[in-house]
N, C-alpha and C positions, 0 to 999 in steps of 0.2 A: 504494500500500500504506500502510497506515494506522500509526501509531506505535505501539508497544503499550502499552497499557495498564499504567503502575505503580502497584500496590498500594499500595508502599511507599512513593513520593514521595505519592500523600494522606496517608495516616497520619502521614506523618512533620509535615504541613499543619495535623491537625486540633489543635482544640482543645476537642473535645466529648467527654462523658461516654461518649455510647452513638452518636449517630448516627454513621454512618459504621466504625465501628469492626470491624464483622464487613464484607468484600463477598463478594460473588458476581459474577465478569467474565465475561463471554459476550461474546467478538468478534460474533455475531449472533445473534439469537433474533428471536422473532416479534413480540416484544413487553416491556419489561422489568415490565411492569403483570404479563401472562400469566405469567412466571418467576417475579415475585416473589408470584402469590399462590399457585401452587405452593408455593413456601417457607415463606407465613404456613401453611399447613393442615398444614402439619408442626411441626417447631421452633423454627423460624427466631426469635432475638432480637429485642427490641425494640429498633430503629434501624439494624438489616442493612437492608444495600442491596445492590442488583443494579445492574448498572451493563453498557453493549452498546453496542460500536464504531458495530453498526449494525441496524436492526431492517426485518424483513420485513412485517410487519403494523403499523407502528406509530397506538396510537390515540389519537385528539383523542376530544371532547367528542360526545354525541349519534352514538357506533359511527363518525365519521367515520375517514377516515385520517388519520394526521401523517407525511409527509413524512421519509423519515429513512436516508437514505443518509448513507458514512460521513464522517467530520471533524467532529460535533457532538457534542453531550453529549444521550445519555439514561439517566435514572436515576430509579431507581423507591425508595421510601423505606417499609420495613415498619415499624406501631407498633403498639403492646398498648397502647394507650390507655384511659384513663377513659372515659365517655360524656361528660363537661363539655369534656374535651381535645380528642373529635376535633370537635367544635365548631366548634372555636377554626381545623381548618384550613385551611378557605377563605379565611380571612383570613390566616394566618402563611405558606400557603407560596407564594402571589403576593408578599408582600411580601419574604420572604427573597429571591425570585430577582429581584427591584427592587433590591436593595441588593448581592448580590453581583453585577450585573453592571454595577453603576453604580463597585462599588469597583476589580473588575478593568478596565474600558475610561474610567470618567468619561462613559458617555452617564447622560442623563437618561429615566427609563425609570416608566412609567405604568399602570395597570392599566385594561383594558374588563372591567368585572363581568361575570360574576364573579371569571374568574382569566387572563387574557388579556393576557400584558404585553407592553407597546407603545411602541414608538422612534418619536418622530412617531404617525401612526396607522397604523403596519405592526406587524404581530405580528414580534414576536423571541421571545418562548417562551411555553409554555402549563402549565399545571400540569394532574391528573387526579386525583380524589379516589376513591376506593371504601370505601365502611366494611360492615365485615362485622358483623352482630351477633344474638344471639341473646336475643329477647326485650331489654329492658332492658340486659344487659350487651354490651361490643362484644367481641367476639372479636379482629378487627386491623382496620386501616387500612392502606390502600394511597395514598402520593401520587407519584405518577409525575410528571416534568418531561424536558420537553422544550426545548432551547436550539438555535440556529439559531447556531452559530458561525462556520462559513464556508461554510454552503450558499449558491447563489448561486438564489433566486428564479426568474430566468427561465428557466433552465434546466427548471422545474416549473410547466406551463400553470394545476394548480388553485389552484396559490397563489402567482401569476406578479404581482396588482396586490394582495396583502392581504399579503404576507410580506417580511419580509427578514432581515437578521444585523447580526453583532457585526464580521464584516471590512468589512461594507458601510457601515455606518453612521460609521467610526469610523476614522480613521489610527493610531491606539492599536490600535483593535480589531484593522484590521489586520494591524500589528506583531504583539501578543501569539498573533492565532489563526492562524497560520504552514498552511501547506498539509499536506494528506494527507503522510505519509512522512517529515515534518521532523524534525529533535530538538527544534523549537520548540513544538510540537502538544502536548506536557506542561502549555499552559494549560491542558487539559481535567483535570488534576490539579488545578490552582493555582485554576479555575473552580468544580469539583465540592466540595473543604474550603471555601473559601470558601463558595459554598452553604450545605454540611451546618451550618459552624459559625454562621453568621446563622440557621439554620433552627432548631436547636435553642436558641438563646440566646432566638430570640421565642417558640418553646415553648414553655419554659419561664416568661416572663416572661407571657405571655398567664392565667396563671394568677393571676397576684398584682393587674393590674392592666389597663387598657384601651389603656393607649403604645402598641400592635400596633393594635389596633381604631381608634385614632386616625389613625398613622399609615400602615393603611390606607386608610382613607376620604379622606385628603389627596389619595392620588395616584390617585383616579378619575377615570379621563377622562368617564365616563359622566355624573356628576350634572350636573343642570342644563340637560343636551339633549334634545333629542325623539328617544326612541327606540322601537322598535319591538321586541318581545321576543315570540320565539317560544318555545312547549314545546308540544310532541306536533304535533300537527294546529293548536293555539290560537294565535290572534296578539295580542297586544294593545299598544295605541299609547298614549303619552302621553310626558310630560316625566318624567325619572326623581330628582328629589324629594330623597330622602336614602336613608341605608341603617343598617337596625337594627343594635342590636348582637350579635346572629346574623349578620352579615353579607347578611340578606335586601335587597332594593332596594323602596323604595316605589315607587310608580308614579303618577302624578297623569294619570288619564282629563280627555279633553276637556269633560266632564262634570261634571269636579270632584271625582270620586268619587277616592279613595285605594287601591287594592290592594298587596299585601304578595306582593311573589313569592320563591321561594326559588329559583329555576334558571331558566336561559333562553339563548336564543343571542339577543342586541342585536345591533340595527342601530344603528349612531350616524348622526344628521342631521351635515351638516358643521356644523363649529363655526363660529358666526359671524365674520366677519373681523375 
């Protein structure tokens, strides 16, 4: 049985304007992406969140599944954004979950472009973007995150050699991500303010100047390897170059030629030894 969820021990965490400040808790739902855009099509505030012990449907990138029985954090983050802003979130919210899960455990923690962050080269969490908009103006944004706290990989055959966590990787981690049922399982408090409040500090700053844009591009594991990037039915190969400041990935064909992608599922080549 899982610990319940306190409202109160976040709030009492954050130190943010708006994110975090309204929640919505659902011991389970089918997805906190799916509850919380329910919520944007209504009133829901800008930087409510929906937050789920444990999720029936939960989704990764390209309709996949994510993985998401309970002792983890999933949390879905509503905005009423500019169009310049939601821009900006491929890039602020891999890197906020770099930094708060680098501050709660001390791993060293990496991004596979687009937003795939990675202990070693295992995923530890994924982030999900949606923007809603009508013509020109955005109506909301959706960024869902997913955290692998002490799910244990082998236990799940499809992501048995591509996954792992924060108790696996880590004797800290360990320690702070305490099992199903404990009074220690309040990381996922201490986990989720941390977040919010990195998330919206680069938010916010992503507007004044490029420190986010920078310090995302630092921690790409991707640049410089020969990757393969699929979208739709499409493959395309080459060494992956640099990445605009949209956040897109250059791509250097075998050819020589340079393509500009904005989405994709990468393969990473092992990295040289």
């Amino acid at each position: 049985m899982t610990e319940p969820f306190s409202a109160e021990a976040l709030q009492s965490l954050l130190r943010t304007d708006a994110v975090g400040r309204y929640v919505l808790h659902l011991p389970t739902v089918s997805s906190t992406m799916d509850a919380a855009r329910e919520e944007a099509e209504g009133d829901a505030p800008h930087g409510m969140i929906v937050v789920a012990d444990e999720q029936t449907r939960g989704q990764g990138r390209r309709g996949r599944r994510w993985v998401s029985p309970p002792g983890n954090l999933y949390v879905t983050i509503i905005l009423r954004p500019d169009a310049p802003d939601a821009e900006t979130l491929g890039i602020v919210a891999p890197l906020a979950v770099c930094e708060a899960v680098e501050s709660a455990t001390g791993l060293r923690c990496a991004i596979k472009w687009p937003n795939d962050v990675l202990v070693g080269e295992r995923k530890v969490a994924g982030v999900l973007i949606d923007v809603h908009s009508s013509g020109e103006r955005v109506d909301y944004a959706l960024v869902g995150v997913g955290v692998n706290v002490h799910l244990d990989p082998a236990q799940h055959e499809e992501i048995r050699g591509i996954a792992t966590s924060l108790a696996a990787e880590s004797t800290v981690g360990a320690g702070l991500c305490a099992r199903p049922g404990t009074r220690e399982e309040t990381v996922r408090e201490r986990l989720l303010a941390t977040l919010m409040n990195r998330f919206e500090a680069l938010y916010t700053a992503a507007r004044r100047d490029d420190g986010a844009y920078q310090a995302w591009r630092s921690r790409l594991e991707t640049l410089g390897r020969q990757v393969q990037v699929q979208f739709g039915d499409h493959v395309e190969e080459g060494v992956a170059e640099d990445v605009d400041s949209e956040g897109n990935l250059l791509l250097r064909r075998e050819d020589g030629s340079v393509i500009t992608l904005s989405a994709g599922d990468v393969t990473l080549a092992p990295a040289n030894p």
